[in-house]
N, C-alpha and C positions, 0 to 999 in steps of 0.2 A: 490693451490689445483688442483687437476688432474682432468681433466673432469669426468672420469667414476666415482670418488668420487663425484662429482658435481650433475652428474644424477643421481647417488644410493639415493643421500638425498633429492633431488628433488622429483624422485618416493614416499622417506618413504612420503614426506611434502601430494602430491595428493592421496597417500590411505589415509591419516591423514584427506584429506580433502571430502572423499568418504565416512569416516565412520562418521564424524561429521553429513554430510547431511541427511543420515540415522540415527543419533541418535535424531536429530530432529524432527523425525516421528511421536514421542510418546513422551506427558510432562513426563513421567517417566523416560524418557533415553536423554531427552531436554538439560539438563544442560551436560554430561555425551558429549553431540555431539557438543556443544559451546566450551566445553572445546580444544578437540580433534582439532575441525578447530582452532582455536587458537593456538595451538601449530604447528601444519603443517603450518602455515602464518610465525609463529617463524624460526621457519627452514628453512620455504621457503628463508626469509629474512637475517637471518645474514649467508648461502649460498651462494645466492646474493652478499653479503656482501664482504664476502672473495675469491669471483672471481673474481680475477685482470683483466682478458680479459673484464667483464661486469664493473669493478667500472670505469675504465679508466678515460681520464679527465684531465684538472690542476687544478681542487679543493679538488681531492683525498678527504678522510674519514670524512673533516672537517667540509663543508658545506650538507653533508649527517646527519651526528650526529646533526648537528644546526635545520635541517629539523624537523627529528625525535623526538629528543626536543620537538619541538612547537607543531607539530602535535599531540604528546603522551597530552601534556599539554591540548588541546582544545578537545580531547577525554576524558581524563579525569574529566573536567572541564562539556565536555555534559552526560557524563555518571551521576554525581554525581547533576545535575542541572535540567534535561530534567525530566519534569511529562509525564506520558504514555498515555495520550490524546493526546501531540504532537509527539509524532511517528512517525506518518503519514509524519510529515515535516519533520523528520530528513532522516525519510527512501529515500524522496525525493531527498530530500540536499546529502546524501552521494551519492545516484545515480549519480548526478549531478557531481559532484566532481572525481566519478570514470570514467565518459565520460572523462572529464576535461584532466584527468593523461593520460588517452588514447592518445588522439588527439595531447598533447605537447610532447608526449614524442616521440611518430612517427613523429612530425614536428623536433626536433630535430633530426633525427635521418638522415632526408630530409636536414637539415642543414651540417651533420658532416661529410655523403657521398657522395664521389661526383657521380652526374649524369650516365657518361661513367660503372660504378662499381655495378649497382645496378640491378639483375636482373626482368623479368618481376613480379613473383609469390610474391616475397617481393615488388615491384612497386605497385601490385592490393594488399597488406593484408597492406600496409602503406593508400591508399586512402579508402578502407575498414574502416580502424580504423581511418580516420579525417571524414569519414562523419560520421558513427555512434557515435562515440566520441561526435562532434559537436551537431547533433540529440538529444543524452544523455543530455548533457550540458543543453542548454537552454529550452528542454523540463523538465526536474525535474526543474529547476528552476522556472519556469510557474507553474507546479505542487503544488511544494512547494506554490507559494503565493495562490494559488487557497486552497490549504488544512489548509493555516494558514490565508483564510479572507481577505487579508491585502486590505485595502480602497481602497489604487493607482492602483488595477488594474483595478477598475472599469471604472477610469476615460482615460483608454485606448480606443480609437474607436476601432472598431469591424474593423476585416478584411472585405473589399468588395469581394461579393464571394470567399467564404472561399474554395470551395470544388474545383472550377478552379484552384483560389490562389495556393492551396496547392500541385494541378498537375501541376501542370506549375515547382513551385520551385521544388517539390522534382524530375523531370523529368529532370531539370536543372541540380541539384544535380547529379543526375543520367552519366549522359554524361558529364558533368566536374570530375566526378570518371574514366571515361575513360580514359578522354585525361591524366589525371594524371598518372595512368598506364601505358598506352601507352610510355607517354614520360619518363618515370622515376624518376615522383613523386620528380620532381625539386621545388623548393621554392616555384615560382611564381603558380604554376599549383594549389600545393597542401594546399596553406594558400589563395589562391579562392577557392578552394574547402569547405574548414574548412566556411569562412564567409559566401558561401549561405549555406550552410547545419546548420548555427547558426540561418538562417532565416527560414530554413527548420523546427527544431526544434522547434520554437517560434508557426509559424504557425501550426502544426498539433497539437499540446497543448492547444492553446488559445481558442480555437472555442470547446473543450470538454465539455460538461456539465458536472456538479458536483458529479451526479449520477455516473457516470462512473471513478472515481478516482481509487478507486480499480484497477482496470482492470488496468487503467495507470500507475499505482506505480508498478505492477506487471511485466509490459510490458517494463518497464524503467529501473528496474530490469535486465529484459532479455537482453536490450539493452546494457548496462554498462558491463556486463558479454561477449557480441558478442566482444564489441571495446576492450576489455582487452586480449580477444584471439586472435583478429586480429595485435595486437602491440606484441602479445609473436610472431609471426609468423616473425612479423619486425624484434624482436632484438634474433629469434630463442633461446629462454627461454621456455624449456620442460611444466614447472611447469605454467608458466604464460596462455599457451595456454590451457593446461587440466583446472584450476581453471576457466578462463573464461569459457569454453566450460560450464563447471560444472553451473555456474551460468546462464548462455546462455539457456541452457537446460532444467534449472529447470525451471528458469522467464518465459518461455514458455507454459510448463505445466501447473505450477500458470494460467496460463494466458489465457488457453484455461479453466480451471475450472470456475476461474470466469467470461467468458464469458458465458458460458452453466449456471452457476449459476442465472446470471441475463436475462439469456433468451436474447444474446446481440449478434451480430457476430461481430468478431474483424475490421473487416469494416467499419462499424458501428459507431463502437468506437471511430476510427483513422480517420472519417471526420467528427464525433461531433454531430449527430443526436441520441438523448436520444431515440426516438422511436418513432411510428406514431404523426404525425403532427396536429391532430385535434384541436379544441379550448378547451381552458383549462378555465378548469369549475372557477367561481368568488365566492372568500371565504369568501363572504356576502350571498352567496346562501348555499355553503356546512353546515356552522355553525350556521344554523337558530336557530336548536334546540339542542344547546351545552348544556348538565344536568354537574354545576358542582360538587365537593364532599368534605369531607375533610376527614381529618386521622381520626377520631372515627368511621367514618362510613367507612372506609376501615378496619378499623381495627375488625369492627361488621363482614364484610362481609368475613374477611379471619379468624376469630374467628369460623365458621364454616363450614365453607368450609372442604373437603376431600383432592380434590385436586389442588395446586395452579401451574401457570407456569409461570417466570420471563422472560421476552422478555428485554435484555437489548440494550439499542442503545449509539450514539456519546455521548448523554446528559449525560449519569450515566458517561462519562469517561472524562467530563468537570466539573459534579459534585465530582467526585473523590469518588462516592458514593458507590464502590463495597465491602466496607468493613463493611457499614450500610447494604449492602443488604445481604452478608454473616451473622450478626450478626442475621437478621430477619429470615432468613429462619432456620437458627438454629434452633430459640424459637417455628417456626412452627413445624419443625421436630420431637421437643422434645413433641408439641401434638399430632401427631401422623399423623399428615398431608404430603399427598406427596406431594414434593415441585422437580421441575426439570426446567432445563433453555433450553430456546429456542433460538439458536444459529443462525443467519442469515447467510450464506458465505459472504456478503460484508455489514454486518452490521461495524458502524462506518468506518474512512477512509481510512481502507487499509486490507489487510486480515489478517485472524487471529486474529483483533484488542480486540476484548472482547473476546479472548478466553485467553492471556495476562493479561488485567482486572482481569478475576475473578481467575484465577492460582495465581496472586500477591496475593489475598486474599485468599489465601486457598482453595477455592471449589473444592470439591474432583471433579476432570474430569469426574467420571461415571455421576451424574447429568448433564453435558452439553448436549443436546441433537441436532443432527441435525435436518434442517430444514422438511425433509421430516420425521421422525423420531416424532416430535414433531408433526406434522401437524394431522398425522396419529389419535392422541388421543387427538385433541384442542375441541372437542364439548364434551366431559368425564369430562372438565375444568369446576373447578368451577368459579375459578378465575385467571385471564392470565392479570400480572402486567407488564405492559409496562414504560421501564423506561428512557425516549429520543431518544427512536426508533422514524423513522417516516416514509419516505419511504418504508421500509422494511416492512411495515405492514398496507401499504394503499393499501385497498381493491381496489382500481380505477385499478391497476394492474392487477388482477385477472379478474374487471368483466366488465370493461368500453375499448371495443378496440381501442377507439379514445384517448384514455387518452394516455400522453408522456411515461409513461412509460408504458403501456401496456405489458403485455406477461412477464413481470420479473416476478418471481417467491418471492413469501411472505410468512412472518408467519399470519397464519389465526387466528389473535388475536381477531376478528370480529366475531368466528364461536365460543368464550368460553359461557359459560354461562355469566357470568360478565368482562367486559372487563377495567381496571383502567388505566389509561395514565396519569402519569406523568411524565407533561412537564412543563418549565416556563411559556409560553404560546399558543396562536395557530397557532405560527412561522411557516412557510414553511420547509420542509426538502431542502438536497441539491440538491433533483429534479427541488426546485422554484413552488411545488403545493401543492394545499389545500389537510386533508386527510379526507377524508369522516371517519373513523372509529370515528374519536373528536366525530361526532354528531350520531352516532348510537342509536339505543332503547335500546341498553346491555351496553352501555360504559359510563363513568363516569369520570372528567377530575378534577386532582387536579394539580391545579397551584401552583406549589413553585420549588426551586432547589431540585434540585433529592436529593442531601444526606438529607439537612434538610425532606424532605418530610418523605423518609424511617424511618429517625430518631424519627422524631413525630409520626408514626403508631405504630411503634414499645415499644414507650412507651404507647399509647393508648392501644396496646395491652393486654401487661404488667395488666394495669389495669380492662381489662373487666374479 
């Protein structure tokens, strides 16, 4: 295949992938733009494919197709297996995995040419993509166990001075990207580069608080998009540099939204201080006066109510409970009650999370409302049902400047007239603090899992 055919389908594959991003924009043209970057990756790939100057090799087509294989097979396998509460960890894991692709595939590339051949701009876009690669790699992997829980990382010690720690390495990092440039990103230079930038990675991750995932997953994002431009630059692939940029681009934007959303500066974030340092308040003091409730008497209280507002959080999407809460708002609807959802930006573990949720179950998207949006008419509420939110809607945010999270911006589920929280229990969010709204004069806390809960209102309902 002739180069100018090469770039002609190249270019079709990157508007293919220009107008997918864009159809993205709106759940109405969502699937319509999934489609579209799917097929421009098509093209991009069996292009690729058929470009003898890029398949090159002594394993020709066969260990390529053996690849693909497997890789289709374990996509397949997480498409059809993965529940939408973990998300968060796959979005993680593919980041992860697309640093991964970055940094071996520029390391091979340091293996197959020799040193004398290699000029500078390919020298800096090859150490370019093994640190950020690297960076990518073991930073979603950190991610990943921090957004799935997992035990073992607890029993990790803490980095000593994490905020030196992390200048020192990534400074290291920094001038070992040089000399690998300089010298022409020879073996030795550029596989040290890769292993402190692995510790690079570990360190700027570990030390983040929980609160801040979003912003990471978003940022990680960006990151895996930079390394995948800086590796098109290596093996001069049109398509591979625009797609990275493209994602590069975007994970940025993301990434400055959910900063401004959480009232957080990306600095902030990337050395691990959730927000002022004062003492956190002891959740034998916050929950003195916890009133708890049950479904008849939720069910009395939304039985007249005008108008209700759903706050949904992490919990409804471990409960799997968006399709009890679609079914409940219905039957309010049908009495004539406004019923609208109050949408957080970095409500559950990554963005967009419950806006995914409640699309699977149907909610027409005019209901979703933003955070400012919603905020605007939360004391008109009758009732503002919170359903495994918890940071997102602790007041200590808004009114306590000593509080960790101070200054993030919340839904003022505090300010309804009645305020219901269900949750299992009076577990900490991923902040690690108590939330003053449990113990309010307007709030009312039914302990149970989020779908059963909805479930039993809903029949209570039924019957008043």
């Amino acid at each position: 295949m002739s180069k100018t055919w090469i770039d002609l389908a190249y270019l079709i594959a990157s508007v293919l992938f220009i107008l997918g991003l864009k159809g993205l924009t709106h759940p109405r043209t969502a699937v319509r733009g999934n489609l579209l970057g799917a097929v421009g990756m098509l093209v991009a790939v069996l292009v690729t494919l058929f470009d003898r100057q890029i398949l090159g090799g002594v394993f020709g087509y066969t260990l390529i197709f053996v690849g693909m294989v497997i890789g289709s097979a374990i996509g397949v396998w997480l498409a059809v297996t993965i529940r939408l509460e973990s998300m968060p960890e796959l979005v993680a894991l593919f980041n992860g995995l697309g640093g991964a692709a970055s940094f071996l595939v520029a390391g091979g590339y340091v293996t197959a040419i020799p040193v004398s051949s290699t000029p500078f701009d390919v020298s800096l876009a090859t150490a370019a993509s093994g640190l950020i690669g690297a960076v990518t790699f073991t930073g979603s992997l950190v991610a990943f166990a921090k957004l799935a829980e997992l035990p073992q990382l607890k029993r990790i010690p803490p980095i000593p001075n994490p905020k030196v720690t992390n200048a020192l390495v990534g400074i290291t990092s920094l001038i070992l990207m040089l000399v690998c440039a300089i010298s022409g990103a020879h073996d030795a230079a550029y596989w040290l580069l890769v292993i402190v930038s692995l510790a690079l990675g570990y360190c700027l991750t570990i030390s983040i608080g929980g609160a801040d995932m979003p912003v990471v997953i978003a940022l990680l994002n960006s990151y895996s998009g930079l390394a995948a431009a800086a590796t098109g630059f290596v093996l001069q692939n049109n398509v591979l540099i625009i797609s990275g940029s493209l994602v590069g681009a975007s994970g940025l934007i993301l990434t400055d939204i959910m900063c401004k959303a959480m009232n957080r500066s990306l600095i902030n974030v990337l050395f691990g201080t959730i927000g002022p340092t004062g003492d956190t308040k002891q959740a034998d003091e916050v929950y003195a006066n916890v009133k708890a409730t049950g479904p008849d008497e939720v069910a009395m209280l939304l039985d007249v109510a005008r108008r209700v507002v759903i706050v949904p959080g992490y919990g409804m999407a471990v409960a799997q409970a968006q399709h009890a809460v679609r079914d409940l708002a219905n039957v309010l609807i049908d009495k004539g009650v406004t019923v609208e959802y109050g949408i957080h930006p970095v409500a559950g573990r990554m963005p967009g999370h419950m806006n995914v949720l409640l699309a699977e179950a149907d909610i027409p998207y005019p209901l979703l409302k933003e955070m400012d949006e919603i905020n605007s008419s939360m004391e008109q509420t009758d009732v503002c049902l919170v359903i495994g939110a918890n940071d997102t809607v602790n007041p200590d945010a808004r009114d306590d400047p000593k509080s960790p999270i101070a200054g993030m911006p919340i839904i003022n589920a505090d300010r309804a007239r009645t305020c219901v929280v269900i949750k299992r229990s009076l577990s900490p969010g991923f902040a690690g603090i108590p939330n003053p709204l449990f113990a309010a004069d307007n709030a009312l806390m039914l302990y149970a899992d989020g779908k059963q809960a909805v479930l039993d209102i809903l029949t209570a309902l039924k019957d008043t």
